[in-house]
C-alpha positions in Angstrom: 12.5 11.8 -145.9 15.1 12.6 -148.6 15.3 15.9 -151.0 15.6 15.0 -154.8 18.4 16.6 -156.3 16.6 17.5 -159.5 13.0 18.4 -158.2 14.4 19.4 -154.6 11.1 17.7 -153.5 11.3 15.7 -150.1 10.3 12.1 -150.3 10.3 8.8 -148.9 13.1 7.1 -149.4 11.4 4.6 -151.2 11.1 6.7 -153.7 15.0 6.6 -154.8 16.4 3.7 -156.3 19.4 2.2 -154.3 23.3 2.9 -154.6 25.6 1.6 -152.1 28.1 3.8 -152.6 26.3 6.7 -151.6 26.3 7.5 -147.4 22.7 7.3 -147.2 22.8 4.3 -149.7 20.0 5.9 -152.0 20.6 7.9 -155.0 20.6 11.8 -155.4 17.9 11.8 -157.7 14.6 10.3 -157.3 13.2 7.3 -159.4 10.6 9.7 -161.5 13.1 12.4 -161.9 16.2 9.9 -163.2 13.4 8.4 -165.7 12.7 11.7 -167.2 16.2 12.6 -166.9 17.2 9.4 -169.2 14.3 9.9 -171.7 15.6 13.4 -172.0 19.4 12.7 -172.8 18.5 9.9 -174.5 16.6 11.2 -177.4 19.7 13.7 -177.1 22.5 11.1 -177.4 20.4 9.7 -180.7 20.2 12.8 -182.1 23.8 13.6 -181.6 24.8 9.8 -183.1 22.9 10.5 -186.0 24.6 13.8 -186.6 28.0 12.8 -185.7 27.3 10.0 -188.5 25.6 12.0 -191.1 27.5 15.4 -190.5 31.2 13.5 -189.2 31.3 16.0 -186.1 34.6 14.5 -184.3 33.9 16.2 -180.6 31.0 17.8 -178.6 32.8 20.9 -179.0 32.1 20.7 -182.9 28.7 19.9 -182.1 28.0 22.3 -180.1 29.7 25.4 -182.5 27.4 23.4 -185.2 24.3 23.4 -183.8 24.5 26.1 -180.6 20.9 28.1 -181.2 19.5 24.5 -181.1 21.4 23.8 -177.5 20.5 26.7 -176.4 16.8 26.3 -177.5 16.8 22.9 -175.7 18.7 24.1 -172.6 16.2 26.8 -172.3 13.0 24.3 -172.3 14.6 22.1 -170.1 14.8 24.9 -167.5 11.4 25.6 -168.2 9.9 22.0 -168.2 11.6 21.5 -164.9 11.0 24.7 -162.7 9.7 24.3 -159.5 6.2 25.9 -159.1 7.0 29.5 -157.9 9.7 31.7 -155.9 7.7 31.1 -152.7 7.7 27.1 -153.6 11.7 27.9 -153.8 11.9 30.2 -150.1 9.9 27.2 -148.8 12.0 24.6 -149.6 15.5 27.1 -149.3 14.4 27.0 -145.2 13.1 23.8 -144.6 16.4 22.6 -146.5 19.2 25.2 -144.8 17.5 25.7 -141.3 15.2 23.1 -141.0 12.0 24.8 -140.2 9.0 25.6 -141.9 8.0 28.9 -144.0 4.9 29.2 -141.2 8.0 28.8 -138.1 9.3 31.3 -140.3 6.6 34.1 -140.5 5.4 33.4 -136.4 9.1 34.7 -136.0 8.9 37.9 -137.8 5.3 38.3 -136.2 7.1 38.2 -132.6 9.6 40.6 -133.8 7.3 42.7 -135.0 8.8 42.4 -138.4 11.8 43.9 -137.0 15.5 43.1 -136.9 16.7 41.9 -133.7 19.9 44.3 -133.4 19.0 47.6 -135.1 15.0 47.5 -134.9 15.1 48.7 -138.2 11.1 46.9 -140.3 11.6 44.9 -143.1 9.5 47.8 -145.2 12.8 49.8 -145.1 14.9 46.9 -146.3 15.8 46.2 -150.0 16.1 42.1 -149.0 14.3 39.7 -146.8 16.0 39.6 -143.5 17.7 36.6 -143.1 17.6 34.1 -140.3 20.2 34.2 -137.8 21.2 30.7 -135.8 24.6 29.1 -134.0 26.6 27.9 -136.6 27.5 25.1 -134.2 23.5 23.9 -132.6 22.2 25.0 -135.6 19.3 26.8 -133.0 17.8 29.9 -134.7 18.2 32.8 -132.7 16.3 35.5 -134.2 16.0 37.4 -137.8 18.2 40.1 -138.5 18.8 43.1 -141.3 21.2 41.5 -144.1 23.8 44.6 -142.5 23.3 43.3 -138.8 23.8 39.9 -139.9 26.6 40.1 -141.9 28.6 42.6 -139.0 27.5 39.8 -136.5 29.0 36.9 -138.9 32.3 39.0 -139.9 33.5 38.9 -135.9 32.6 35.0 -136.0 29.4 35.4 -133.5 32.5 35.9 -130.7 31.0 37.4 -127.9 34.5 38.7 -126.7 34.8 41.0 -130.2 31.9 42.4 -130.4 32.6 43.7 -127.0 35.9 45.2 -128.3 34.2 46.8 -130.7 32.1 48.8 -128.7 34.6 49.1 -126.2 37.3 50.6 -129.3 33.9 52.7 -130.4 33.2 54.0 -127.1 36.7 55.2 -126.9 37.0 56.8 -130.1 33.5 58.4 -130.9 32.8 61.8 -130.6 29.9 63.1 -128.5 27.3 63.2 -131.4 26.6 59.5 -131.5 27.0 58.2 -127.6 
C-alpha cells in the first residue's frame, strides 16, 4: 500500500503511475489524483495564455496583482473540492500514517488507561488537547498516551532514563516539605 500525496488515501501501488527516479519507483501522487490535478492547471495555464496575450501581463507576479480576488476565489475552491471527508477521516489517517496503527488500536489504548495519562493520571476531560501517543523514537513501539505537558517534559530530556532520574534526584534535594 502506498499514501497519495494529494488525497493522502492508501492504495495499491497499482494505482500510481511509475517513475524511476523515485525510491519506491512510483509516483507521489496517484493516477486519479494527477488527472484531476492536470485538468485543473490546465484550464489554468489557458486561461493565463489567453490573458498574458490579450492583456500583455509579462510575469505571474503581474498576473497575480491583476487578477488576485480571482486566485484567491480559485484557491479557495480547490481547497474545498479536495478536502478529505472530515477531521476524524484526518486523525485516522494522521495515526495510521505517523504511528502505524489504527484509530480503533488507538481508542482500546485510552480504554486500558482509563482515559488517563500514563505519568500524571490526570483524564482527558481536564485536558484542552487530545493526549498524544507516546513511542521509542528508535523501535517506533508505542508505549502508552500521555498529557501534551507529560509528553513534552518526557521528550525535552530525550526519553534518557539517566535525566529524568537527576531530575528527581535535583528535586528531591531542593523541594521544600509541602510537595514530598
Amino acid at each position: 500500500m502506498k499514501r497519495c500525496s494529494i488525497c493522502k488515501l492508501f492504495k495499491e501501488p497499482s494505482k500510481f503511475r511509475k517513475n524511476k527516479n523515485k525510491k519506491d519507483g512510483l509516483e507521489c501522487r496517484c493516477k486519479s489524483c494527477a488527472v484531476m490535478d492536470h485538468k485543473i492547471h490546465r484550464e489554468e495555464r489557458i486561461r493565463y495564455y489567453e490573458l498574458h496575450r490579450t492583456e500583455k501581463i509579462k510575469s505571474s507576479a503581474d498576473y497575480y496583482k491583476t487578477h488576485k480576488k480571482d486566485m484567491t476565489e480559485y484557491k479557495r475552491n480547490y481547497r474545498e473540492a479536495n478536502k478529505i471527508n472530515s477531521r476524524i477521516s484526518n486523525r485516522k489517517q494522521h495515526i495510521m500514517y505517523t504511528y502505524g496503527i489504527t484509530l480503533e488500536e488507538y481508542n482500546q489504548l485510552f480504554l486500558e488507561q482509563k482515559g488517563k495519562c500514563a505519568i500524571c493520571g490526570r483524564h482527558q476531560s481536564e485536558l484542552k488537547r487530545t493526549m498524544s501517543i507516546d513511542h521509542d523514537h528508535e523501535t517506533g513501539k508505542i508505549r502508552g498516551l500521555l498529557c501534551q505537558k507529560c509528553n513534552v517534559g518526557i521528550g525535552s530530556l530525550n526519553d534518557d532514563i539517566d535525566l529524568l532520574n537527576k531530575g528527581i534526584q535535583y528535586l528531591s534535594q531542593n523541594m521544600s516539605g509541602t510537595n514530598r
